[in-house]
C-alpha positions as CSV (number, residue, x, y, z in Angstrom):
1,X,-16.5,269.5,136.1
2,X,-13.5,270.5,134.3
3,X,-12.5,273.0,131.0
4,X,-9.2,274.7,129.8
5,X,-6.1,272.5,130.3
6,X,-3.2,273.7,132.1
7,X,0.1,272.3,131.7
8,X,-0.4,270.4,134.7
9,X,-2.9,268.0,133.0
10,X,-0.8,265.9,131.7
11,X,1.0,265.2,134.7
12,X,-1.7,263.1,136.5
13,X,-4.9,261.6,136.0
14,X,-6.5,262.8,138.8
15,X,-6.7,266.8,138.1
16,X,-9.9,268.5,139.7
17,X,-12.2,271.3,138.3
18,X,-10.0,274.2,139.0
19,X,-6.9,272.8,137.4
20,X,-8.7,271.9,134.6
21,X,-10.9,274.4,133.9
22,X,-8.0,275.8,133.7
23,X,-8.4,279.5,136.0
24,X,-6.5,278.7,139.3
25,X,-8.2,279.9,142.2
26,X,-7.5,283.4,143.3
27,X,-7.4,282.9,146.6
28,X,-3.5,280.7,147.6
29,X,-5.2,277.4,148.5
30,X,-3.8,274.6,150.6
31,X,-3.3,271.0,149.5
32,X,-6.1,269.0,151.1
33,X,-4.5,266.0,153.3
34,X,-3.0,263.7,151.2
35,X,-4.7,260.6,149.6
36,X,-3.4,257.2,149.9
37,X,-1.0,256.3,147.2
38,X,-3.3,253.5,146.2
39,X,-6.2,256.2,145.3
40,X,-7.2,257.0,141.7
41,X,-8.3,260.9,141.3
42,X,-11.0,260.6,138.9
43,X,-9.1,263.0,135.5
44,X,-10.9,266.1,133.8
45,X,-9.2,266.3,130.2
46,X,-11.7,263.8,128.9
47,X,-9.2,261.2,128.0
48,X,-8.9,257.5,128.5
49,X,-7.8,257.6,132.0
50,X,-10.7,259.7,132.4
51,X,-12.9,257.1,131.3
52,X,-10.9,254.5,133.6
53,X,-11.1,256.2,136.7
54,X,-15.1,257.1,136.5
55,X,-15.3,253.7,135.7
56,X,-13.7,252.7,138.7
57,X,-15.4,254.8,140.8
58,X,-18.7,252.9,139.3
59,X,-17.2,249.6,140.0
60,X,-16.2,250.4,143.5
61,X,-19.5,251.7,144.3
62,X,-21.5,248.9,142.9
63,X,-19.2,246.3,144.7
64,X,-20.0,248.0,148.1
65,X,-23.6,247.7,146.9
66,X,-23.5,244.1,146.0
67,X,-24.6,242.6,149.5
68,X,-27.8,244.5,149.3
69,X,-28.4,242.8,146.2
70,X,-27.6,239.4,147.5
71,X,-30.1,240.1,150.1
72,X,-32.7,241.5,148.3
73,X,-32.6,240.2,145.2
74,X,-35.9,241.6,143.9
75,X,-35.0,245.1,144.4
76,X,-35.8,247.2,141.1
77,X,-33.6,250.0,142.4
78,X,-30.3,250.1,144.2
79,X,-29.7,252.3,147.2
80,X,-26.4,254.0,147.6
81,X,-25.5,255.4,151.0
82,X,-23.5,258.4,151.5
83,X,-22.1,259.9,154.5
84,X,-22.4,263.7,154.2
85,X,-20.5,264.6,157.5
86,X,-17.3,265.3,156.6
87,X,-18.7,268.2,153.9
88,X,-21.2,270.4,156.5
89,X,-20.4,273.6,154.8
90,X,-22.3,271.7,151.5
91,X,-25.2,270.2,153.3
92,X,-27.5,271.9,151.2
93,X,-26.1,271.4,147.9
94,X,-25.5,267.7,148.6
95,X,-29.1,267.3,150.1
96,X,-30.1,269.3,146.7
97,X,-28.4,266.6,144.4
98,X,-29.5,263.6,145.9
99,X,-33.1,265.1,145.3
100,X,-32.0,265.9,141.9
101,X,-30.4,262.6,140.8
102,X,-33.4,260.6,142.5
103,X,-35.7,262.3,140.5
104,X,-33.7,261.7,137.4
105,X,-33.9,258.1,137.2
106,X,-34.7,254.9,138.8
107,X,-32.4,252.0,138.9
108,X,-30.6,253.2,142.0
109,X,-31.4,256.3,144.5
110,X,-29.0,258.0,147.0
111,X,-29.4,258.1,150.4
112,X,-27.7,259.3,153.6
113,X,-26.8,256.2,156.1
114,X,-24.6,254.2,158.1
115,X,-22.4,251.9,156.2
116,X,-21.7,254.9,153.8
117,X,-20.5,253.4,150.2
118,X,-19.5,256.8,149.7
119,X,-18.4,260.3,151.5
120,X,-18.7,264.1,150.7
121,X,-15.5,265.8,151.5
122,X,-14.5,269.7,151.7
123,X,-11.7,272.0,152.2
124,X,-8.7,273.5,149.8
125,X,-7.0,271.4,146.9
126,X,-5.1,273.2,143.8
127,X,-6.9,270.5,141.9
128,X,-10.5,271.4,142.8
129,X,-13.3,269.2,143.2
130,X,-13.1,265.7,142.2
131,X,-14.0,262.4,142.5
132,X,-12.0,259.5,143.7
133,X,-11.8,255.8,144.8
134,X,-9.5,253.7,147.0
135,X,-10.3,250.5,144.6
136,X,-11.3,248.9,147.3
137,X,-15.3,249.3,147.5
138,X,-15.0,252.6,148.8
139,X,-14.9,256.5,147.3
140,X,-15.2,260.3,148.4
141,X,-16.3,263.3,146.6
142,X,-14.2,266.8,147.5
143,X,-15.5,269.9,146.9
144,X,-13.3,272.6,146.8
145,X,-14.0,275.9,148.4
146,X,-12.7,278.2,145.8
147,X,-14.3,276.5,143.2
148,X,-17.9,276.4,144.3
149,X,-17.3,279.8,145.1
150,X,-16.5,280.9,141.5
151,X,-19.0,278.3,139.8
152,X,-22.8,277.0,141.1
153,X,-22.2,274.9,143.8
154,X,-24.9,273.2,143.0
155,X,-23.8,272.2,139.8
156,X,-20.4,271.3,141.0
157,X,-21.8,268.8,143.5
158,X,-24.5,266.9,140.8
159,X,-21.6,267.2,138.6
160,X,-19.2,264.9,140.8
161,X,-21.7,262.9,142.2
162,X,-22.4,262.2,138.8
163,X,-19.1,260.2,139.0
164,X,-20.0,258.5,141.3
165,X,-23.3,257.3,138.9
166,X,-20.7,256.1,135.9
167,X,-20.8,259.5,134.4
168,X,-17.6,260.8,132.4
169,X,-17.2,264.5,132.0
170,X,-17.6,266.5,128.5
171,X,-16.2,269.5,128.8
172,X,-17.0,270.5,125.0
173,X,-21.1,269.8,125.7
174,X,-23.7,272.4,126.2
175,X,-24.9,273.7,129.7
176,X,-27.5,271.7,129.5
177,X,-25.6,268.9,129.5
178,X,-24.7,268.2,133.2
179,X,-21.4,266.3,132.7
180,X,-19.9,269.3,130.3
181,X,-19.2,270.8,133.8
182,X,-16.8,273.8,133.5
183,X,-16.6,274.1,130.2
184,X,-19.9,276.4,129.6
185,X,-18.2,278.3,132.3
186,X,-19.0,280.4,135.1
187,X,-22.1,281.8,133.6
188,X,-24.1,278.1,133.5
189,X,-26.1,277.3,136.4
190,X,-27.7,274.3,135.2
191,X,-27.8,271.8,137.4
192,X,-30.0,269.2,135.9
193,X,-28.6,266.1,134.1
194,X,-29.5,266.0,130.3
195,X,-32.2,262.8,128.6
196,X,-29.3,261.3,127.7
197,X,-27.4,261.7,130.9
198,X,-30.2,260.4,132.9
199,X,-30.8,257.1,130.7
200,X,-27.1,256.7,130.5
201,X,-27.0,256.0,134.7
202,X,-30.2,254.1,134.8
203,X,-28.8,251.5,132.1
204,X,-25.4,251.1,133.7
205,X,-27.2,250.4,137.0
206,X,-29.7,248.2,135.3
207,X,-27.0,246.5,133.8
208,X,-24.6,246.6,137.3
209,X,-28.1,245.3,138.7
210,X,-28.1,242.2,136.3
211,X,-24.4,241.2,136.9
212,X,-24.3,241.8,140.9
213,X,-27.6,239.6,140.6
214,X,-25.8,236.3,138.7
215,X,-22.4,236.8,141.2
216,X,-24.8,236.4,144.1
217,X,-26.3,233.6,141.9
């Protein structure tokens, strides 16, 4: 959910919304505790590690998920667990996009639950919101304080959880499209994923559903 560059985007792929979208936060904010070296920070200046790290985030999800294939093998849908504890301040804008994305499409659904494939975490970080995965079947969301505080929190939230769907960010789309994320700016409230965003995520899972079902074959 990302927009204007700053001159700190080239020097990682892992830059959040604020950093991206290019209006630091006017509030000083303080770096959230430090990720594992191993972690890839999902980038917001729509280039090709951009692409990598959303798609890593996909893979990691769908390799926590693979189990509940293998044991159900006939599912049409994939459920995704998340573990919403460690964000309480965005209960309700996480409960909100889970409603929204489930109602989008229909080849996997979220759901809160033990054995979490993914978390929701908050607090300060210069970078914003972001997505991210420790490459190894795991992956968080963070939502920054400042940054839902400028932009709708709800839209912020869809927006990275969106990430966690196989969704790459477009900064130069329209409102309308959910994955342009900061770019529309402040102003957009939009919070809905697009026709195209929606069929996008049901035809990677269809296809994630296809190969988790011949590597439990």
């Amino acid at each position: 959910m990302r927009h204007l560059r700053t001159a700190v985007a080239t020097a990682a792929a892992g830059l959040g919304l604020v950093a991206a979208l290019g209006t630091a936060p006017v509030v000083a904010a303080a770096p959230a505790p430090a990720a594992p070296s191993s972690t890839t920070v999902a980038a917001y200046n729509g280039s090709g590690e951009n692409a990598a790290a959303n798609r890593a985030f996909l893979d990691a999800v769908m390799k926590s998920v693979a189990e509940k294939r293998a044991a159900n093998p006939g599912i049409k849908a994939v459920t995704v667990t998340y573990d919403a504890s460690g964000a309480p301040s965005f209960s309700g804008e996480i409960a909100n996009s889970t409603r929204i994305w489930n109602s989008s499409v229909s080849n996997v659904q979220l759901q809160e639950g033990s054995g979490a494939d993914f978390t929701y975490r908050e607090g300060n970080d210069p970078r914003g919101s972001y997505a991210s995965t420790d490459g190894h079947g795991r992956g968080y969301i963070f939502l920054d304080y400042a940054q839902n505080q400028q932009y709708d929190s709800t839209r912020v939230t869809t927006h990275e959880t969106g990430h966690v769907l196989g969704l790459p960010d477009n900064y130069s789309g329209p409102c309308s499209e959910l994955m342009s994320g900061g770019g529309p700016g402040p102003s957009c409230t939009n919070s809905q994923p697009d026709a195209n965003e929606r069929a996008r995520v049901n035809q990677l899972w269809q296809n994630g559903l296809a190969a988790l079902a011949r590597s439990a074959s």
